[in-house]
N, C-alpha and C positions, 0 to 999 in steps of 0.2 A: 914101692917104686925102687928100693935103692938093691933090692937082686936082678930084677929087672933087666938093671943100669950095667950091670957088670956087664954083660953081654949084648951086642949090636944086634937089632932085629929088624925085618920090613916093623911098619904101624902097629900100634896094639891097642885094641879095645878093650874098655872095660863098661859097663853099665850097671848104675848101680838107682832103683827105683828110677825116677823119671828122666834122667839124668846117663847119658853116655860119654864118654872121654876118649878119644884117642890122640894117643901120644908116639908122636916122632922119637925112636931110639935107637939113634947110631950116636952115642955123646961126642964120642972119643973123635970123630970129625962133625961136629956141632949139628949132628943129625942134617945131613946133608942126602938128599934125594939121591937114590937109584930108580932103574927103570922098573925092577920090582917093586919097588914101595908104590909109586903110580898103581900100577893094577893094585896093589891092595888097599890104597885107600880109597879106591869107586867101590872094590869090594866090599868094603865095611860101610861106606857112605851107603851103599845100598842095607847091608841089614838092618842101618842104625833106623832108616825113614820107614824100611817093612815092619818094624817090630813099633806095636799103636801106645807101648807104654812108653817110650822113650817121647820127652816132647822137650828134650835141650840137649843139643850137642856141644861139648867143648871140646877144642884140640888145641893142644898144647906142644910140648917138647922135652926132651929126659938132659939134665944138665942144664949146661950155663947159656946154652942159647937156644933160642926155639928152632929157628934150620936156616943151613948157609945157601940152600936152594938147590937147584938140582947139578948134580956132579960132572964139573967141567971136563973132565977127562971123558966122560961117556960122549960128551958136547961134541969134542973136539973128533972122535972115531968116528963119531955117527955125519958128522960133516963132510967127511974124507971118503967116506963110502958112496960105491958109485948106486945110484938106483935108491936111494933111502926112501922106503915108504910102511907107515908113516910118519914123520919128522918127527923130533922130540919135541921141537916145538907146540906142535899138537896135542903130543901125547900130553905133555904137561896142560896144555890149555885145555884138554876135556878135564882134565881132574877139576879143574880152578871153577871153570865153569859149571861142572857137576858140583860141586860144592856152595859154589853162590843159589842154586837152585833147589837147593834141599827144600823138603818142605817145613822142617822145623828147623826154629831160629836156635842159627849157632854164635858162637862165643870165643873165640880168639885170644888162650892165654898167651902172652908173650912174658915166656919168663927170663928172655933175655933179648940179642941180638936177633936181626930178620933179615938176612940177603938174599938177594938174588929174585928167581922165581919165587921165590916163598915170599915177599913181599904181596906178590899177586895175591898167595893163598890166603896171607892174613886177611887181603883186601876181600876176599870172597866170602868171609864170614859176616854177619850182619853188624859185630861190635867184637873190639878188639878193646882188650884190658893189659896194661903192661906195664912193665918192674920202671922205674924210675933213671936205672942206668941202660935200657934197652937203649939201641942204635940201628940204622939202617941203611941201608943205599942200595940202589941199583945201578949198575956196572955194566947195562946193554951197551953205550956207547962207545966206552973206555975196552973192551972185548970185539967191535966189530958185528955186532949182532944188531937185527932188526926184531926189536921182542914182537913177539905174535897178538896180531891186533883187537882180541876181544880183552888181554890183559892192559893193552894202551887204553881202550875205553872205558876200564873198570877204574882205573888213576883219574883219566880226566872227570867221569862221571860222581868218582867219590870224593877227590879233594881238588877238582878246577882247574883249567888247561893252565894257570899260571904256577900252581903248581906240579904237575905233572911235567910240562917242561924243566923247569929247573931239578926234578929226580930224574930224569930220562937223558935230557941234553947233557947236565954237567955230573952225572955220576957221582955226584959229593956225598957222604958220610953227614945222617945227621943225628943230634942225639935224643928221648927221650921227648925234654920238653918242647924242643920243635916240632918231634912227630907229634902231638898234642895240640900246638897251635894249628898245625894243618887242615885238622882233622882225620889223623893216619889212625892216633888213637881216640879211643872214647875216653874212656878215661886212665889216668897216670899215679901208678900208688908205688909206695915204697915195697921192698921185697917181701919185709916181715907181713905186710895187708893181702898181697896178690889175693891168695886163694880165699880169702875171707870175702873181698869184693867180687871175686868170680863165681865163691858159691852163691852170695846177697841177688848178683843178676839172675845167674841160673833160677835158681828158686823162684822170681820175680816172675820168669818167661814158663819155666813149668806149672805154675798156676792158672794162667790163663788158657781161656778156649784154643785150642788146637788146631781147630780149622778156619776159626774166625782169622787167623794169626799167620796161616801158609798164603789165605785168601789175599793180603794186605801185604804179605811182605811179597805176593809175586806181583800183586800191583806197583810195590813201589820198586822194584826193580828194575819191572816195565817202563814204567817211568823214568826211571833215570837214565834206560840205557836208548829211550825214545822211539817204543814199542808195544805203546799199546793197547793194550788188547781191551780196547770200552765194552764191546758186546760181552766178553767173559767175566769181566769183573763187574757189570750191572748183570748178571744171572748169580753170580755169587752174594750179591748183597739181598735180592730180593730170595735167593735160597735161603742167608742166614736171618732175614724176619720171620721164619716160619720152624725154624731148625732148636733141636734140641737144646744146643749151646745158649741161643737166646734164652729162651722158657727158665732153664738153671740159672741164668744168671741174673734176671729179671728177680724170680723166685728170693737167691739168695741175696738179694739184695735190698727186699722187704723184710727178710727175715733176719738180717744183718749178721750174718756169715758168712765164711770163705763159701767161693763158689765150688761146684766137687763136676769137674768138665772132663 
């Protein structure tokens, strides 16, 4: 990581057995979004879900913060411009949403601070893990912006319109163990644990059935964002009583071993 760091890039992939990582690297402005980086993280969101050994995605950040969100100055040009199509706003919000839809569950290092749009993106991971001095805030209103509505409903849907108003309305700065009480994070470790606790989840979610797991986590999406879809996920249930993954894990679980999914 630390040649990497020397040098600002769009996203970087790395996959290593079941397990994929991309990492936000521009440090030296706290890996702060361009309109490039956007197209390459659907790009890579796409290899990461095409390729059947990856079954845990992490992303993460290179430096002292995970990303300051997407780059105000491009905000501020593409505002100005007569005809804008399509809005950045957008562009960011397919990403966010493209990412909350993966089909394998991902992992949210936050190895430091999260502003801006990038609050959204942590919010679009299924569990976020983060350093103890992490901090965040969203600054839509204190900028004049109306944040783009599928990331208003991923806030309320994930930590409660009492929350979400007070990050949205008052733009306040908060730190670590309040994101925690929220529910922003899952859970909160000191620096020296991060990767120890994000490898223990990873591991945890690359074990399990793959499909039983995209099945459940797009139900419960569904769910939260109050959409859905009963006929799809009653064909998925009655699929997975007769499916391979069951049989394995049935299997290994008379025979009292890891299951091999």
């Amino acid at each position: 990581m630390s040649d990497a760091a020397e040098t600002a890039t769009p996203p970087l992939l790395e996959i290593s057995g079941p397990r994929a990582t991309i990492r936000l690297n521009r440090p030296k402005h706290m890996n702060r979004l361009q309109a490039e980086d956007l197209v390459e993280l659907v790009r890579l969101f796409d290899r990461v879900e095409a390729d059947p050994a990856v079954r845990v995605l992490v992303l993460t950040g290179t430096g002292r913060a995970f990303s300051a969100g997407y780059d105000l100055n491009s905000v501020a040009s593409r505002a100005s411009a007569a005809g804008e199509e399509p809005s950045t706003g957008s562009a960011f919000e397919g990403v966010a949403n493209r990412l909350e839809d993966l089909n394998v569950p991902t992992i949210c290092r936050l190895n430091g601070g999260v502003y801006g749009g990038s609050t959204d993106l942590a919010l679009a991971c299924d569990f976020r893990i983060g350093v103890d001095t992490a901090e965040m805030f969203m600054p839509a209103a204190k900028l004049g912006l109306h944040y783009y509505p599928s990331g208003i409903r991923r806030y309320v849907s994930r930590l409660g319109v009492n929350n979400a108003k007070m990050l949205f309305l008052t733009g306040q700065k908060i730190g670590a163990p309040e994101m925690l009480r929220i529910g922003y994070l899952t859970t909160m470790v000191p620096e020296t644990e991060l990767d120890q606790e994000v490898d223990r989840l990873a591991s945890l979610l690359a074990a399990n059935a793959p499909v039983a797991m995209a099945g459940m986590k797009r139900a419960i999406n569904e769910f939260a964002h109050g959409e859905f879809d009963k006929e799809a996920a009653d064909t998925r249930h009655r699929e997975s009583l007769r499916g391979a993954e069951i049989k394995e894990g049935i299997k290994a679980r008379a025979e009292k071993r890891p299951a091999k999914f």
